[in-house]
C-alpha positions in Angstrom: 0.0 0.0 0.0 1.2 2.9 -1.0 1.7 6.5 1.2 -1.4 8.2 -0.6 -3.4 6.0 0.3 -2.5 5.2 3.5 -3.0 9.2 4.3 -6.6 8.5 2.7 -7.3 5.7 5.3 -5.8 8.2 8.0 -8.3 11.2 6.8 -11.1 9.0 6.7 -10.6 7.3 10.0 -10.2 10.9 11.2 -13.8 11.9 10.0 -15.2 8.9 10.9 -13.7 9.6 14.7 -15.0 13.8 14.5 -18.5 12.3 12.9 -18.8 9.6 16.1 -17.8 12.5 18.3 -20.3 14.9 17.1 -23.0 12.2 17.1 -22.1 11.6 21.0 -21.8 15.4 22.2 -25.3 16.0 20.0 -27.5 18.5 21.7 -30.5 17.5 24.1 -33.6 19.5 24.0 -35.1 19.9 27.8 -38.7 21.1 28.4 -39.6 24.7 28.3 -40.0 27.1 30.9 -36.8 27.1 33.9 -35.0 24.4 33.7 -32.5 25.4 36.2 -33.9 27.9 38.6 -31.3 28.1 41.5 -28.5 30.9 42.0 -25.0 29.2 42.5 -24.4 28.9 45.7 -20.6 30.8 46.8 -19.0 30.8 50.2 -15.4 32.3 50.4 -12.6 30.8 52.0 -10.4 32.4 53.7 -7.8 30.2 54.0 -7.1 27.1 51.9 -4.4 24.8 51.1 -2.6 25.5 47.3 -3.3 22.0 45.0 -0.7 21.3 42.7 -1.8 19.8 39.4 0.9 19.3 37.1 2.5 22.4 36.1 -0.3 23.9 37.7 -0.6 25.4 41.7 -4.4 26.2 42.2 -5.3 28.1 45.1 -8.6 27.9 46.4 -11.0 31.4 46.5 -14.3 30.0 47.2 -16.4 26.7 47.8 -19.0 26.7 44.5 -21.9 24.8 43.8 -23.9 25.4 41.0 -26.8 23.7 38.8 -27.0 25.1 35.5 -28.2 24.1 32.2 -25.4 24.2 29.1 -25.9 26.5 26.6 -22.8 25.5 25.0 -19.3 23.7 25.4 -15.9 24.0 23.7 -13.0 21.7 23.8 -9.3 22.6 24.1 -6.3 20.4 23.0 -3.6 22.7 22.0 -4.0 26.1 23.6 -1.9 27.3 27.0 -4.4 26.4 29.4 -5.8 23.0 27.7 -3.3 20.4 30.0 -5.0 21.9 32.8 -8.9 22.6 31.7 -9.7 20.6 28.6 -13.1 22.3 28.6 -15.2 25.4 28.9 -18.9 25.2 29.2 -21.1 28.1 29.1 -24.0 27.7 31.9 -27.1 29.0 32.2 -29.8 29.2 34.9 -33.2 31.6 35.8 -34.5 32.8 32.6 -31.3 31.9 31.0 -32.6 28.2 31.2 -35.8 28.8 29.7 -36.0 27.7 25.7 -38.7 30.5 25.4 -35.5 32.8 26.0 -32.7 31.3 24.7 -34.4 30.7 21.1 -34.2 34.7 21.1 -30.2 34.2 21.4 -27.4 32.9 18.9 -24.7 31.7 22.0 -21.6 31.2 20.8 -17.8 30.3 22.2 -14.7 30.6 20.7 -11.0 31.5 21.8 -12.0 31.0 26.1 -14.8 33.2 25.7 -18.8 33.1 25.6 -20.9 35.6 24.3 -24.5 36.3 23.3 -26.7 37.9 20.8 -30.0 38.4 20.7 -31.8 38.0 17.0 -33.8 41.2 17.4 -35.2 43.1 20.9 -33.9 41.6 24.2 -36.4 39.3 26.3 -35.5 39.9 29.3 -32.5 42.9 30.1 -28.9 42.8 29.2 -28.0 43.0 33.1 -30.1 39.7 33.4 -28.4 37.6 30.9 -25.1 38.9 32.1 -25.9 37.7 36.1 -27.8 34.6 35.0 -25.0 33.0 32.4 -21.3 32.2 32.7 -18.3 31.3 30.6 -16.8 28.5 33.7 -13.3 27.1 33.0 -13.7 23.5 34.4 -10.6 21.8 35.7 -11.7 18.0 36.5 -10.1 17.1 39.9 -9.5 14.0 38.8 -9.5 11.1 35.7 -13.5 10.3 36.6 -14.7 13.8 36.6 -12.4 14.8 33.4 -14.6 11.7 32.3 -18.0 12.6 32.9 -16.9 16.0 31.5 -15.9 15.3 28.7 -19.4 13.6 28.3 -21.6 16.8 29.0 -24.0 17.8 26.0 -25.5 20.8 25.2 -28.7 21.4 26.8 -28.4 19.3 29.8 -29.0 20.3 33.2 -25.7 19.5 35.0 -25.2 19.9 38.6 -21.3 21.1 39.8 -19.6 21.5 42.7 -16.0 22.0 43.9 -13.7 25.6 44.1 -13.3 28.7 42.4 -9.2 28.3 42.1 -6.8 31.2 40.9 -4.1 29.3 39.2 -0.4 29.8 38.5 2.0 27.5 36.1 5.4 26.6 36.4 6.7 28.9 33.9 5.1 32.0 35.7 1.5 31.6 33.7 -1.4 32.3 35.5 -5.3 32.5 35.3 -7.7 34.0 38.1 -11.7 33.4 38.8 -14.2 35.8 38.8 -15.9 36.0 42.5 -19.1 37.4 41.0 -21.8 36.6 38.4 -22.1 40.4 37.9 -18.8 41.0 35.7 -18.4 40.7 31.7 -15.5 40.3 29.2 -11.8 39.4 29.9 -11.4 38.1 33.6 -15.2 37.2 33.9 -14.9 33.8 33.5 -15.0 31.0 36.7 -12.2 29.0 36.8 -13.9 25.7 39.0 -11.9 22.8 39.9 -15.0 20.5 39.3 -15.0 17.4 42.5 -18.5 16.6 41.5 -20.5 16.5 38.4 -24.3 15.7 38.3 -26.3 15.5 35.2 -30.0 16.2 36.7 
């Protein structure tokens, strides 16, 4: 066998992999109305031991616990942060849950960032998308959580909890949480070390 066609085989393995993975992450389609109605639930700590993941020292900000549905979810391999959160999932919960609402939204996520836009006149105000979605950063705290992550779909209602981390790499690298659901654009984001993952 020649080499062309064994770099045929290889690309159509390839699709055939990015076809069975699409098929598996496909999008579920909850019920209408408020799917997700809770706030997350925050406590700060004050003092906490640093966890060393790899490269990675994480320190602890806050205990958070949060049951959200996914509006979307985006996969890393090869950017800085990717050894150390493989995904980001964009949450929603209140009115940010409802299908009613979110058909009025094209959600996107691209480049470690979420962001929202509404197909003509808002539903509900800005301020209440802003507080009632997230970009989170998930680090799995270990091999069965980065599991069951990497098996989340769009549209589930997913229950988290674990710790808002700041974290700092080896080579002097470093990523911080937000502490509030009331910021937006470039440091906005949760960073959670994920202990427990739900799907409700």
């Amino acid at each position: 066998m020649d080499g062309r066609s064994l770099a045929l085989i290889a690309l159509a393995a390839a699709g055939l992999w990015q076809a069975v993975h699409a098929w598996r992450l496909r999008p579920v389609h909850p019920q209408d109305g408020i799917v997700a109605p809770d706030e997350p639930k925050q406590s700060t700590l004050e003092q906490a031991t640093p966890i060393v993941q790899g490269h990675w020292t994480l320190t602890p900000r806050a205990e958070y616990d949060i049951t959200a549905r996914i509006l979307s979810r985006d996969d890393y391999s090869f950017d800085a942060l990717a050894g150390l959160i493989p995904e980001d999932l964009a949450l929603g919960w209140g009115a940010m849950s409802d299908n009613r609402i979110l058909a009025d939204f094209r959600i996107t996520q691209g480049s470690r960032f979420y962001s929202w836009r509404a197909f003509g006149a808002l539903p509900i105000p800005a301020q209440e998308v802003i507080e009632h979605s997230a970009n989170t950063h998930v680090i799995p705290a270990d091999s069965s959580v980065r599991s069951q992550l990497a098996r989340l779909r769009t549209g589930q209602v997913v229950h988290l909890s674990g710790l808002l981390v700041d974290a700092v790499r080896g080579d002097g690298g470093y990523i911080r949480t937000s502490l509030t659901r009331s910021d937006t654009g470039a440091g906005a984001c949760e960073v959670m070390l994920v202990e427990h993952v739900e799907v409700e």
